[in-house]
N, C-alpha and C positions, 0 to 999 in steps of 0.2 A: 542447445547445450545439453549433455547428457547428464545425467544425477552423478555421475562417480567423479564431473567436473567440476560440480559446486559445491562451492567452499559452505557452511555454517558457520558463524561464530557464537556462540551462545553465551551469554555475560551474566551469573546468578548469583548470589551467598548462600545460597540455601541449597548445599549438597545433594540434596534428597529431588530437586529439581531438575539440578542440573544430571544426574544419573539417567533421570526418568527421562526427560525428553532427548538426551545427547543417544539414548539409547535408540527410543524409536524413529529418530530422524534416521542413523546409521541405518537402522534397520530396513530404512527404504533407499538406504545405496547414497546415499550425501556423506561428505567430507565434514567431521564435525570438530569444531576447533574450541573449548570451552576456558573461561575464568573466573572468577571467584570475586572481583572487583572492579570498577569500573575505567581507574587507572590501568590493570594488566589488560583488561581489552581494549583502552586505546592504543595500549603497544601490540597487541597481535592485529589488533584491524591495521596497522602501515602496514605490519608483515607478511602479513597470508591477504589480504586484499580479496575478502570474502567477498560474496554477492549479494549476500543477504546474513544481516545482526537482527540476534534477539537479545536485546536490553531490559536487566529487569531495571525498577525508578529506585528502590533503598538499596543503597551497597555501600561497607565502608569505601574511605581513603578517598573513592570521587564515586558522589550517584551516576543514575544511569541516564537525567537528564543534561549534566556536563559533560560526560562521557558521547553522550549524541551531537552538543554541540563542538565538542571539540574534534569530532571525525566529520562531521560538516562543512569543515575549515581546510579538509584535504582535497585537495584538486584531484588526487588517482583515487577517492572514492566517491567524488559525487553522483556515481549511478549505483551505490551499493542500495539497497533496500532496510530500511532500521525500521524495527517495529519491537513498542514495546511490553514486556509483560506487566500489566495493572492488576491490581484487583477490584471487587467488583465495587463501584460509588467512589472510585477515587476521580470525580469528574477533574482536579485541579492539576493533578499530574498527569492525565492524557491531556488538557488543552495545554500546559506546560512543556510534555514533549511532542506537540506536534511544533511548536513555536520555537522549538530546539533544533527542528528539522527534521523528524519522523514522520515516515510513510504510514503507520497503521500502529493503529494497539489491540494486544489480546489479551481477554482479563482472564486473572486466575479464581477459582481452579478450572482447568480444563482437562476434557478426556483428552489422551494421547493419541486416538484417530482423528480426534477435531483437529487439532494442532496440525498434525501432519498433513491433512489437507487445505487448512489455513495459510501451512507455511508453502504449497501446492500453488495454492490461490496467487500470492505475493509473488512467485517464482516463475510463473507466467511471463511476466516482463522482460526473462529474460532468452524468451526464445530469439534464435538466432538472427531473422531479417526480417520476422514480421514487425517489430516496435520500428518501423521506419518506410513501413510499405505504405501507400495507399488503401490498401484494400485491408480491414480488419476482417477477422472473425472469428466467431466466439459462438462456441456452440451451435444451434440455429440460427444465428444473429451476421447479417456482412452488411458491413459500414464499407460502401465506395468511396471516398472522398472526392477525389477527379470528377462523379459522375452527381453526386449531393444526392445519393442511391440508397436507401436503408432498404434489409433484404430481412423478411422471418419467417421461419420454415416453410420458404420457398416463395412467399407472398411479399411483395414491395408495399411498403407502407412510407406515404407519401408527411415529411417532415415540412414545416416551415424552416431557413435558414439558418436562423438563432436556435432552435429546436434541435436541427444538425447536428451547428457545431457545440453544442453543451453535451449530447450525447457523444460525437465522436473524441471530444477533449476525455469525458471521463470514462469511457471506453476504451481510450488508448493507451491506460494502465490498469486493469483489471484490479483491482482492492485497494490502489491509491487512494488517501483521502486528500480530495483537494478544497485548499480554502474556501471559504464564498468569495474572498477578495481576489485569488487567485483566479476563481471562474470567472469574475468581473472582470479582469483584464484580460482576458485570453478572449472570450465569447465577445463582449460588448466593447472594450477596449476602454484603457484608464481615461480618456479622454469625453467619455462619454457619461451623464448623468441619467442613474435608471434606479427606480424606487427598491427599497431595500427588499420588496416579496415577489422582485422580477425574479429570482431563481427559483423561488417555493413554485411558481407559478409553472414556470419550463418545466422543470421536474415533477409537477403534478399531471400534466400532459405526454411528457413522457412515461409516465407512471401506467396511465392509460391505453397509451398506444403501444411498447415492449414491454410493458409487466409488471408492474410495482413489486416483482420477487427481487428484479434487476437493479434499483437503486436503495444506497439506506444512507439514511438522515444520521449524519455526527452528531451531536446536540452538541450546540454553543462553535462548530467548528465549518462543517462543511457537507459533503458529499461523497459517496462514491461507489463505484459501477461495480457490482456483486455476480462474481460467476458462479 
């Protein structure tokens, strides 16, 4: 998908914000759709059916963690990308809105080249037939799936199973953060009982063997695979 076809919607009260960044997204060729509350951005997210929302959490009339749950509730946007704006030690509102249904949060203040590649990072997801291929790849990094293949810069590096698929599940959304709960059912599967430091443990090995640059620790939430 090309930048002049993706939509933004940026959701702030704080003018001085939304200037700043509505400007430098534009500036790298994105469609930028902004509001001032978090009631007018659930009526322009039915409208403009972005690809990706930045929510900030305090806004009159509805915050920006109702605001998330109530566009979560939309069947034509459950592949949009929400991520919210925090500031920095509000650990209660990032676990809040990820339980709202958000993909990612970025604290404020941020430089406006962070941001842009931030929101670069999140955007990822939406390249055209790779989220549905077998074959990832990211960088020096290719995830076979079909072949249970991990490839880095040029060298196979041989995974155990669970190993795999923990990397291929968080790998297959580049800046996702995914639950522990959610890893647990995907990787080991809900029907299965495994001590609560089975993920510390995968991820510490994977840490080892593609890079501890590659994975970061949510605190109190989950995981996920850093490009």
């Amino acid at each position: 998908m090309k930048k002049k076809d993706i939509k933004i919607l940026l959701v702030d009260d704080e003018p001085d914000i939304l200037e700043i960044v509505a400007y430098n997204l534009s500036s790298e060729g994105y469609q930028v759709i902004t509001a001032d509350n978090g009631a007018d951005g659930v009526k322009l997210a039915k409208k403009k059916k972005p690809q990706l929302i930045i929510l900030d959490v305090m806004m009159p009339e509805m915050d920006g963690i109702e605001a998330c749950s109530q566009i979560r509730k939309l069947p034509e946007l459950e592949d949009t990308i929400i991520t919210f704006l925090t500031a920095r030690g509000e650990d209660y509102s990032q676990m809040a809105g990820f339980d709202a249904g958000a993909d990612d949060y970025i604290t404020k203040p941020i430089k406006p080249k962070v941001l842009v590649s931030k929101v670069k990072a999140l955007l990822r997801r939406f390249k055209d037939d790779t989220t549905t291929s077998n074959v990832v790849k990211i960088k020096d990094l290719i995830i076979n799936r079909d072949e249970y293949k991990v490839i880095k810069s040029g060298e196979e590096i041989i995974l155990p199973r669970k190993e795999f698929e923990l990397l291929s599940l968080l790998a297959s959304k580049p800046g996702k953060v995914f639950k522990r709960e959610d890893i647990l059912d995907n990787v080991w599967g809900a029907e299965v009982v495994v001590g609560g430091r089975t993920i510390d443990v995968h991820i510490r090995k994977l840490r080892e063997k593609i890079g501890d640059e590659c994975f970061k620790t949510v605190k109190g939430v989950g995981y996920k695979f850093v490009v």
